[in-house]
C-alpha positions in Angstrom: 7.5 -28.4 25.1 6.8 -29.1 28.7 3.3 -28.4 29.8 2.3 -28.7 33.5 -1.3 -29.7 34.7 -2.6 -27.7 38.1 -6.0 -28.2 39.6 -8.9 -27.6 37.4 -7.2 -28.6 34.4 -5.9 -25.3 33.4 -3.2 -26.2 31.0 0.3 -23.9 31.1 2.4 -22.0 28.9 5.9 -22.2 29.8 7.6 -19.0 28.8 10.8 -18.8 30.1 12.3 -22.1 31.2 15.6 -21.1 33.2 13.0 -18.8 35.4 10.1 -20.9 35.1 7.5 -18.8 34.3 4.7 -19.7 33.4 1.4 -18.8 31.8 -2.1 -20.2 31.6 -3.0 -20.6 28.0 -6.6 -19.4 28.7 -5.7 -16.2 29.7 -3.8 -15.5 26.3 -5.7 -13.4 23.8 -3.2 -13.1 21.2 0.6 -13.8 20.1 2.0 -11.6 18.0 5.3 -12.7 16.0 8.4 -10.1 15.2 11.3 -12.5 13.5 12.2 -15.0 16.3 10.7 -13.0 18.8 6.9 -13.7 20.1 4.8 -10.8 22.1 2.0 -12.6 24.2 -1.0 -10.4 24.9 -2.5 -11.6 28.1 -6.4 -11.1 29.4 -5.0 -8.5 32.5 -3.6 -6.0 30.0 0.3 -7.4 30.7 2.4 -8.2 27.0 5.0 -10.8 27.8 7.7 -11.0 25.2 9.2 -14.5 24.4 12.6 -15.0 22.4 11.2 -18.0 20.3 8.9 -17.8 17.2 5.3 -18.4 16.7 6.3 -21.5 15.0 7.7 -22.6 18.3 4.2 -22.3 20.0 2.2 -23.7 17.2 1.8 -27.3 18.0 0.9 -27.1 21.3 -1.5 -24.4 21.2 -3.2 -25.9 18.2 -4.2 -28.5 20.9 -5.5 -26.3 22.8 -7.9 -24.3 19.7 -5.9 -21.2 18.9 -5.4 -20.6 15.4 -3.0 -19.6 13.5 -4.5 -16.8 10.9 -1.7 -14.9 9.9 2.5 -15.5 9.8 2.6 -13.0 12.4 -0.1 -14.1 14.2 -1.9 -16.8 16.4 -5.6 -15.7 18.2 -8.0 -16.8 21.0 -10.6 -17.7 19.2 -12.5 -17.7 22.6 -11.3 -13.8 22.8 -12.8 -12.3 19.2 -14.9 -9.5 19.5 -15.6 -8.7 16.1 -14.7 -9.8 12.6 -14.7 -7.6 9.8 -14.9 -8.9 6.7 -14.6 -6.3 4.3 -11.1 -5.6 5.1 -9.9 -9.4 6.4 -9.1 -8.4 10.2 -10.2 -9.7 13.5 -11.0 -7.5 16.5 -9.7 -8.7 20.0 -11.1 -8.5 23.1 -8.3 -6.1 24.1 -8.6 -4.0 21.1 -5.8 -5.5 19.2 -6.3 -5.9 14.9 -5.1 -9.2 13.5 -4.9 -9.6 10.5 -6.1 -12.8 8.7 -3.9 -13.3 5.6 -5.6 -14.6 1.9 -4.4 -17.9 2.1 -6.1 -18.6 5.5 -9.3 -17.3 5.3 -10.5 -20.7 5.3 -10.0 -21.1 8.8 -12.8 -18.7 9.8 -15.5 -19.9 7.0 -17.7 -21.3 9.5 -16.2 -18.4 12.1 -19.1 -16.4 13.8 
């Protein structure tokens, strides 16, 4: 996966590579997997959808601290607004739920 460097070190997401669009990974809250499709929730409200699974987009954003909580999806931990406990979900800062499966609850033992 390419990734591009522009001034500041703001890192890029490349989403589409015959257009070339592009995304900064800090402004993505959440992906959301469906099959081999991957919905990008972005901090301005905007979804991008992405015909390549989360799979796809783990490596790289592991790099980069997101983590991957759920088979269908890979947060921000930068972007959690609230983490509930009792039933196993984490609260986004756009109001999304995601879920955090049994086998990976782990991951947010030292999560605050």
């Amino acid at each position: 996966m390419k990734t591009y460097q522009q001034k500041g070190n703001n890192s890029l997401l490349i989403i589409n590579h015959k257009t070339s669009k592009k995304v900064f990974i800090d402004d993505v809250i959440l992906l959301k997997g469906d099959v081999n499709y991957t919905i990008l929730y972005l901090e301005n409200g905007k979804q991008k959808l992405v015909a390549h699974s989360i799979k796809f987009y783990e490596p790289y954003l592991k790099t980069h601290g997101f983590l991957r909580v759920h088979r269908s999806y890979m947060i921000n931990p930068n972007h959690v607004k609230e983490h509930n406990q009792i039933d196993e979900y984490l609260m986004m800062t756009n109001g999304q739920k995601a879920d955090i499966s049994r086998r990976r609850r782990f991951i947010l033992k030292d999560f605050k």
